[in-house]
C-alpha positions in Angstrom: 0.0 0.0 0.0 1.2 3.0 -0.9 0.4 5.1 2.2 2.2 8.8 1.4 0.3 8.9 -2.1 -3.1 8.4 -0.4 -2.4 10.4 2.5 -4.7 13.2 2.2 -7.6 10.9 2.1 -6.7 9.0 5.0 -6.0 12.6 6.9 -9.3 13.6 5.2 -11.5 11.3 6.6 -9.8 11.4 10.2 -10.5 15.3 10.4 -14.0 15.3 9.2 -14.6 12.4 12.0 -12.9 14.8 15.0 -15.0 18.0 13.4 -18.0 15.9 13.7 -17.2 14.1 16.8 -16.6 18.1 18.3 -19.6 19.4 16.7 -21.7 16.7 18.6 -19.6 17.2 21.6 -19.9 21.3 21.5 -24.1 20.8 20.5 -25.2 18.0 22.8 -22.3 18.2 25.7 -21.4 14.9 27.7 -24.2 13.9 30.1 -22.3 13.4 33.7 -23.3 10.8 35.2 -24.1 11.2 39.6 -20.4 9.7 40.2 -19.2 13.4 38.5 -21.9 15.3 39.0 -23.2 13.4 42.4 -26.8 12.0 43.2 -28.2 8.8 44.3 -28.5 5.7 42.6 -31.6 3.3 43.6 -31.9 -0.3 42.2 -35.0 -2.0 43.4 -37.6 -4.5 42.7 -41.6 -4.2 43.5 -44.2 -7.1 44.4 -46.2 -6.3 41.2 -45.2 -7.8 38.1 -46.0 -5.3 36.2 -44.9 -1.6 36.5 -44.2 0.8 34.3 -41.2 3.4 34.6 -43.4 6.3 33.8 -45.6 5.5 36.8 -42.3 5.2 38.9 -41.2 8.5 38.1 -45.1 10.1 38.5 -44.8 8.4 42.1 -41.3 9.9 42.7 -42.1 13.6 41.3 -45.5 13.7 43.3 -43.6 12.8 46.5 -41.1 15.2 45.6 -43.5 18.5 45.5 -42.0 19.7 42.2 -40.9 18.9 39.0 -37.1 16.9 40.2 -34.7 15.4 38.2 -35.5 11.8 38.1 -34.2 8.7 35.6 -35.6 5.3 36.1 -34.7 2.7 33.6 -36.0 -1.1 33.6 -33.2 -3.6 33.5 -32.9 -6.9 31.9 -33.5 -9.3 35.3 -36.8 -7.3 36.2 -35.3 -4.7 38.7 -35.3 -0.9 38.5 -32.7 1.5 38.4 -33.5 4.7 39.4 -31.0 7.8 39.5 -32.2 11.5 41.7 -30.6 13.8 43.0 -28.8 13.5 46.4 -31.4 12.6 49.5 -31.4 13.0 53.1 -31.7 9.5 55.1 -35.7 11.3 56.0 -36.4 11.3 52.0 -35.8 8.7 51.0 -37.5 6.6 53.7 -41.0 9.0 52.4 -40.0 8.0 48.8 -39.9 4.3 49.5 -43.2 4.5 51.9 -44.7 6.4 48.9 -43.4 3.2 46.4 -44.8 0.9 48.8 -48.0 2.5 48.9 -48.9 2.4 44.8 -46.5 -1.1 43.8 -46.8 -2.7 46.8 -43.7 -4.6 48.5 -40.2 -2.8 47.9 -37.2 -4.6 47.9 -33.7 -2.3 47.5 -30.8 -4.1 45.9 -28.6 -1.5 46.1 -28.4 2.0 47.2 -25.5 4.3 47.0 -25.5 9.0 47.2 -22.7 10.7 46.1 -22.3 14.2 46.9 -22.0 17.1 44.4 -18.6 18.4 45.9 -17.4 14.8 45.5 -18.8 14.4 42.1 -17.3 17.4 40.9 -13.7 16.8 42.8 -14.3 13.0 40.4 -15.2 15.5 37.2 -12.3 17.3 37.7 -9.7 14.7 38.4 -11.1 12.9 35.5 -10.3 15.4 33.4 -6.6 16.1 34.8 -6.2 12.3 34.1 -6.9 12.1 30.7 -4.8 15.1 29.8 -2.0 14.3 31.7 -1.9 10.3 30.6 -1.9 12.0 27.1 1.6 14.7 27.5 3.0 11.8 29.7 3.0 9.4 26.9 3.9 12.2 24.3 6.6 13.0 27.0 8.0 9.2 27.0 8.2 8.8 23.3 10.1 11.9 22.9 12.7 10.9 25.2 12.7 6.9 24.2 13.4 8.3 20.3 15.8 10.8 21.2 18.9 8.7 19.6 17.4 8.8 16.6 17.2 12.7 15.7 17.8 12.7 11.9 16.2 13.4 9.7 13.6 13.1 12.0 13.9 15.1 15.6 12.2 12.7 18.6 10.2 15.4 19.8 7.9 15.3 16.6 7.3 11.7 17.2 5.8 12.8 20.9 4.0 15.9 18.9 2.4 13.1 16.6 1.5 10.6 19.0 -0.4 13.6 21.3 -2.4 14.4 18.0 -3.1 10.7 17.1 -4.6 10.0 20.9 -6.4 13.5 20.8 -7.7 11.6 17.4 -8.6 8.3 19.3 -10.9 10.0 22.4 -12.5 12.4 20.7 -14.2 9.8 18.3 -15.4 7.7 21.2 -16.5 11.2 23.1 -19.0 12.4 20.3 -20.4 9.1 19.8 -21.2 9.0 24.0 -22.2 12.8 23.4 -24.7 11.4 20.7 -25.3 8.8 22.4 -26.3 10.9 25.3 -28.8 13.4 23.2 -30.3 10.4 21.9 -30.7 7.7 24.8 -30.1 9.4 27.8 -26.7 7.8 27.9 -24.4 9.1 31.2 -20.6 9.3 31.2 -19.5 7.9 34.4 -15.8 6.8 35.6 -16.0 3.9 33.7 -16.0 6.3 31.0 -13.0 7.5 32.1 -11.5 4.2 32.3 -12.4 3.2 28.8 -10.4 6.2 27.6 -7.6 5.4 29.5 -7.8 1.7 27.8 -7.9 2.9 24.8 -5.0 5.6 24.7 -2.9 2.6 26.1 -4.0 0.4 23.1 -3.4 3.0 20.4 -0.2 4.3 21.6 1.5 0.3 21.7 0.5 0.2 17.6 1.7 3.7 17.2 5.2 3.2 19.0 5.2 -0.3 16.6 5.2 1.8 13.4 7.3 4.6 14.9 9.8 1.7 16.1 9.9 0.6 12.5 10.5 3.7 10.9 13.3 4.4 13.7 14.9 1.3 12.7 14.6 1.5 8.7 16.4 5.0 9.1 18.6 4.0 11.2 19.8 1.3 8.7 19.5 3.9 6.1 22.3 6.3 7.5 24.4 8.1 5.7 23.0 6.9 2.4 20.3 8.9 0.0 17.1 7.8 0.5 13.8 9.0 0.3 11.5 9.4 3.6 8.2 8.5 1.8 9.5 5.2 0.5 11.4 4.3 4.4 7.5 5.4 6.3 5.6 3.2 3.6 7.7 0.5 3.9 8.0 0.3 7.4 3.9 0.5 8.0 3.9 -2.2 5.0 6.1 -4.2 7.3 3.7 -3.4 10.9 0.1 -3.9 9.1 -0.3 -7.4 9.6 0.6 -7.3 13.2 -1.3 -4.1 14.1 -4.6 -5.4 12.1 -4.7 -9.1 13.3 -3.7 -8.0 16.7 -6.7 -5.6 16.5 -8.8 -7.9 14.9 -8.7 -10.5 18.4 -9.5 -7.8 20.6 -12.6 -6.7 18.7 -14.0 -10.1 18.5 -13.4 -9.8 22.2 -15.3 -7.1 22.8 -18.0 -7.6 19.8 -18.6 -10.9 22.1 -18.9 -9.1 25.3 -21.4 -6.4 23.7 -23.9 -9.1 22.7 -23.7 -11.4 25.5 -22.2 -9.6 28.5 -24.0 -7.8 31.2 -26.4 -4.7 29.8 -24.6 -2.5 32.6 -21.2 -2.4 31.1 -22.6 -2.1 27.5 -21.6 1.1 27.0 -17.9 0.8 28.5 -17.4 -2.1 25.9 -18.9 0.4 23.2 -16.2 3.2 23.7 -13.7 0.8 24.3 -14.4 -1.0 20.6 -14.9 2.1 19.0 -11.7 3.5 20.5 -10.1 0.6 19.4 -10.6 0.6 15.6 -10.4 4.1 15.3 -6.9 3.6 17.3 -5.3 1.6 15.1 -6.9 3.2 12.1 -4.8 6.2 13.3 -1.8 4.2 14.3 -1.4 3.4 10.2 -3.0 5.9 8.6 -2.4 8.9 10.4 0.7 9.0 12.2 3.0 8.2 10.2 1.7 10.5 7.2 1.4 13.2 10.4 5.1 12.7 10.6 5.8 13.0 6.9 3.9 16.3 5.9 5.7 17.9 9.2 9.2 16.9 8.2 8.6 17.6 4.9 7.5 21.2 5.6 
């Protein structure tokens, strides 16, 4: 594959994909789920068989007095999930005696309140972890290249490996900011995590090409040679690896999304989507990253 002849459609498509991805990002915004924006998180069960989630959150709102932020969702083995904002130990007894009341026996399977000066010290550290997993890996590669300085200097290979992983959770980000506007879907720690899974991911294909290309110019010292020929070579060499290494982890997770538990579908979601776009921008957008620049 000639890579550097096709670059601007490969760098084409992976900048109308970021543009969209911060277009639905800017429009919709993340939803925060209570563990970074705080709240309480109620899973119960009722003695009726039937009951509808509507009629839960009528029940909730009346006992309430005014028009409160409520969420419940039905979940796969029968039981409720019901998110509100953060209650006193005296509400919430009055909004499981008002349950009682219209379902009839109330069983709690969990119960959990997270306060908002919690939730927003979780936002915030969130936030401070991504950003600073991202320099620390630019940071590393940098340094670990820094041997290698011709014709390429190492920092550029930290420069392109910050904009390939800006690349990699911004996709994921306006999907879950879609996502959100669409289904109600809440970014939680685990959102966090996924992120955090998938920069580490993305960078180990990147620093397999970059290796590569550090190797074939190394080997290429001192003679004439031309840099476009050494990058498509050297991802040539890597594709095989980075796609069928890929390719296990996605049956992995394409597995876990149809038969694992409902509550970590969405993890597994921004952790595949991650993934593909990851190593998508491992071969077809670092290394062309790294070409234009040096050109220029």
């Amino acid at each position: 594959m000639n890579l550097i002849a096709n670059k601007k459609y490969f760098l084409g498509f992976s900048g109308f994909m970021i543009v969209a991805a911060w277009i639905l990002i800017i429009v919709f915004g993340l939803r925060p789920g209570i563990d970074l924006k705080g709240g309480t998180e109620w899973q119960m069960s009722f003695g009726k068989s039937e009951v509808a989630e509507t009629a839960i959150k009528e029940v909730l709102q009346k006992t309430a007095g005014e028009e409160s932020a409520v969420s419940v969702k039905r979940s796969d083995d029968g039981t409720f999930l019901i998110r509100l904002p953060s209650l006193s130990e005296e509400q919430r007894r009055n909004y499981k005696d008002a349950l009682a009341k219209e379902f009839g026996e109330v069983s709690e399977k969990s119960y959990s309140s997270i306060g908002p000066a919690i939730g927003s010290e979780l936002k915030n550290k969130s936030i401070w972890a991504v950003a600073l997993v991202m320099l620390g890996i630019s940071l590393f590669i940098a340094w670990a290249f820094r041997k290698v300085s011709e014709p390429v200097k190492s920092w550029k290979y930290g420069i392109v490996t910050l904009l390939t992983l800006l690349h990699d959770v911004s996709i994921p980000a306006g999907l879950l900011a879609l996502l959100g506007y669409w289904k109600g879907v809440e970014i939680d720690t685990n959102f966090i995590v996924a992120l955090l899974v998938v920069m580490g991911f993305s960078v180990h294909d990147t620093i397999v090409v970059f290796d590569r290309i550090r190797e074939n110019l190394t080997l290429n010292r001192g003679k004439k040679f031309d840099l476009g020929e050494i990058i498509n070579f050297s991802v040539n060499e890597t594709m095989a690896r980075s796609i069928n290494t890929t390719f296990t982890l996605v049956v992995v997770l394409i597995t876990l999304l149809i038969f694992g538990p409902a509550s970590i579908f969405f993890f597994i979601l921004t952790i595949l989507v991650g993934t593909v776009f990851g190593t998508y921008s491992s071969i077809f957008v670092a290394s062309p990253l790294l070409y234009i620049w040096q050109k220029k």
